[in-house]
C-alpha positions in Angstrom: -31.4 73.2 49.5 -31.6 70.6 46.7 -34.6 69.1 45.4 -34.6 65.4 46.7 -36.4 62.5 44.6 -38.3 62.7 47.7 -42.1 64.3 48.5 -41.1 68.4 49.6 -42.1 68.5 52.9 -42.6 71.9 55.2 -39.4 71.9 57.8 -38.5 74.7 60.4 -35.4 76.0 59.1 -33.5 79.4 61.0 -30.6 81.2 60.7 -28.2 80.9 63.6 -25.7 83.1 62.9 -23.5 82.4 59.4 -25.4 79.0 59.8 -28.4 77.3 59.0 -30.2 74.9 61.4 -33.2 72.4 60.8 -36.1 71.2 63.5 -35.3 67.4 64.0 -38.9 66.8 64.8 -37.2 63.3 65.8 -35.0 64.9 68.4 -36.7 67.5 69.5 -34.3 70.1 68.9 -32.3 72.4 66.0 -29.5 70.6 64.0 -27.1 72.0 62.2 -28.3 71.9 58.3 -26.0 70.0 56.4 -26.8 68.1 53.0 -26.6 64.9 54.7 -29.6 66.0 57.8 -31.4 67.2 55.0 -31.7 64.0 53.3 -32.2 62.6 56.9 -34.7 64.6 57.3 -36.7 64.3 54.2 -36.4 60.0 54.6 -37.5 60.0 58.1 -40.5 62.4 57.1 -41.0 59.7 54.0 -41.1 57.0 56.2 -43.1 58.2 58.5 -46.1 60.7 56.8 -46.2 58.4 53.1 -44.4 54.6 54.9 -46.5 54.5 58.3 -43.4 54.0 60.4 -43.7 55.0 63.9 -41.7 58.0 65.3 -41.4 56.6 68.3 -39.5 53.4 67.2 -36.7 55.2 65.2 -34.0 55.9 66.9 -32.3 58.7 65.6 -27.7 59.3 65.6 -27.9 55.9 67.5 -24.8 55.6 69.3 -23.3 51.8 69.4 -19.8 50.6 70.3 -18.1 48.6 67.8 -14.8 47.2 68.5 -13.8 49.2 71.2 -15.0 52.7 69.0 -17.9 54.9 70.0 -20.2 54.6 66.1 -23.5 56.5 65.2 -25.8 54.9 63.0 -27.8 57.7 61.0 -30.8 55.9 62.2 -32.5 52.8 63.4 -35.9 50.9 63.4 -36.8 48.8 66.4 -39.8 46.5 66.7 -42.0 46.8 69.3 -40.4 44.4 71.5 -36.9 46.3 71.5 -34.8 44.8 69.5 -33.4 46.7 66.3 -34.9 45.6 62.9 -33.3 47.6 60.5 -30.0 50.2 60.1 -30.9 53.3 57.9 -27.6 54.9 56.5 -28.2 58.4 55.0 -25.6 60.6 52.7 -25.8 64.1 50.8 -26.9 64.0 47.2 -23.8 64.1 46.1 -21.9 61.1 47.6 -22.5 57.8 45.7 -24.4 55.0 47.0 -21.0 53.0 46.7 -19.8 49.9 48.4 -18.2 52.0 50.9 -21.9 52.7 52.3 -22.5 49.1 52.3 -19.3 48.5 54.2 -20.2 50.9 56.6 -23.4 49.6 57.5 -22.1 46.0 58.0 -19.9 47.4 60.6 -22.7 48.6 62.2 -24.7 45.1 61.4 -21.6 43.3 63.2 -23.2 44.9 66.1 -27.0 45.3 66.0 -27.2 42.2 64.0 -30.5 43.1 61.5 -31.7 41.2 59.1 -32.2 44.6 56.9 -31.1 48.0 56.0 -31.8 51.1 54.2 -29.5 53.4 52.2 -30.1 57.0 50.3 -28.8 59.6 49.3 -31.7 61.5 48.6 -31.8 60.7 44.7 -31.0 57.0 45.1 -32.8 54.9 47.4 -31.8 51.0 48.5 -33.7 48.5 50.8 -31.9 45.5 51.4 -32.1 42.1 53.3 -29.1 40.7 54.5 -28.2 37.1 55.1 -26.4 37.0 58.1 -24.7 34.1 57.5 -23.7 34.6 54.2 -23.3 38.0 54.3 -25.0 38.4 51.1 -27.7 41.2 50.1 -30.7 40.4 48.3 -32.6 44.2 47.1 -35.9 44.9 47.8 -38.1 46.3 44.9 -38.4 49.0 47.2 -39.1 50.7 50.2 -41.4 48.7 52.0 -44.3 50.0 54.3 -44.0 49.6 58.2 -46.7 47.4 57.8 -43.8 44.9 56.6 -41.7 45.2 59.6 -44.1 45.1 61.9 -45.6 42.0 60.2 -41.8 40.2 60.6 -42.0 41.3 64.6 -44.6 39.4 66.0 
C-alpha cells in the first residue's frame, strides 16, 4: 500500500482469497483493505499511539440516521460523558480534500451536532471548528492532542 504522510505503523494484513484484509484493532475483527481503511487505519493508530486519544471513545463506521437515511460516519470521538465531540471523515490518497468532504460531514453535523471535525486523506490533513450557528469553519493549526478535547468536556 501507499506511503501515507503518516508514522508506518505494523498492521495485521492477510490474504483472503483474491482479497486483502486488515486487523481493525478498533473493531475487533478483519476488514476488507481498501485505500480508504488504510488511511483509517493509519489516522486512528495516529491519534491514538502519537495524539493520546482513547480507543475506547472512538466510535468506529458510526451508524446515524439522517433524514430518514441510514449514514456512517468514518469515525467519531465522544467525551467521557457520551456525547459526540468531533466527526472524523477519512478518504483514499487519491480523492481530494474538496468541498464535497466538507459537505458530507455537515450532513452528518446536522445530526451529531459537534463543534469540530477532522478530515484526511492520508497526505492532507484538516482539523476544523465549526460555528454552529454560522456554519462557518475556522482551521486548526493542526491536529490537536486528546488532551484538547478532553480539556473542552469537563
Amino acid at each position: 500500500m501507499l506511503q501515507l504522510n503518516l508514522p508506518q505503523y505494523n498492521f495485521n494484513v492477510k490474504k483472503r482469497g483474491e482479497k486483502y484484509v486488515i486487523l481493525d484493532s478498533q473493531r475487533k475483527r478483519y476488514v476488507a483493505l481498501t485505500p480508504e481503511e488504510w488511511v483509517r487505519q493509519h489516522f486512528i493508530r495516529f491519534l491514538t499511539e502519537e495524539k493520546g486519544y482513547p480507543p475506547a471513545l472512538l466510535s468506529v463506521e458510526h451508524q446515524l440516521e439522517v433524514n430518514g437515511m441510514k449514514r456512517r460516519c468514518d469515525a467519531v470521538l465522544f467525551g467521557r460523558d457520551a456525547q459526540a465531540q468531533l466527526i472524523l471523515e477519512f478518504k483514499a490518497p487519491d480523492i481530494p480534500v474538496s468541498q464535497a468532504v466538507f459537505d458530507q460531514v455537515a450532513v452528518y453535523n446536522s445530526k451529531l451536532k459537534v463543534d469540530y471535525f477532522m478530515l484526511s486523506n492520508g497526505m492532507e490533513h484538516y482539523a476544523c471548528r465549526i460555528d454552529l450557528a454560522t456554519a462557518q469553519y475556522k482551521f486548526l493549526p493542526g491536529i490537536p492532542d486528546y488532551s484538547f478535547f478532553s480539556a473542552i468536556s469537563v
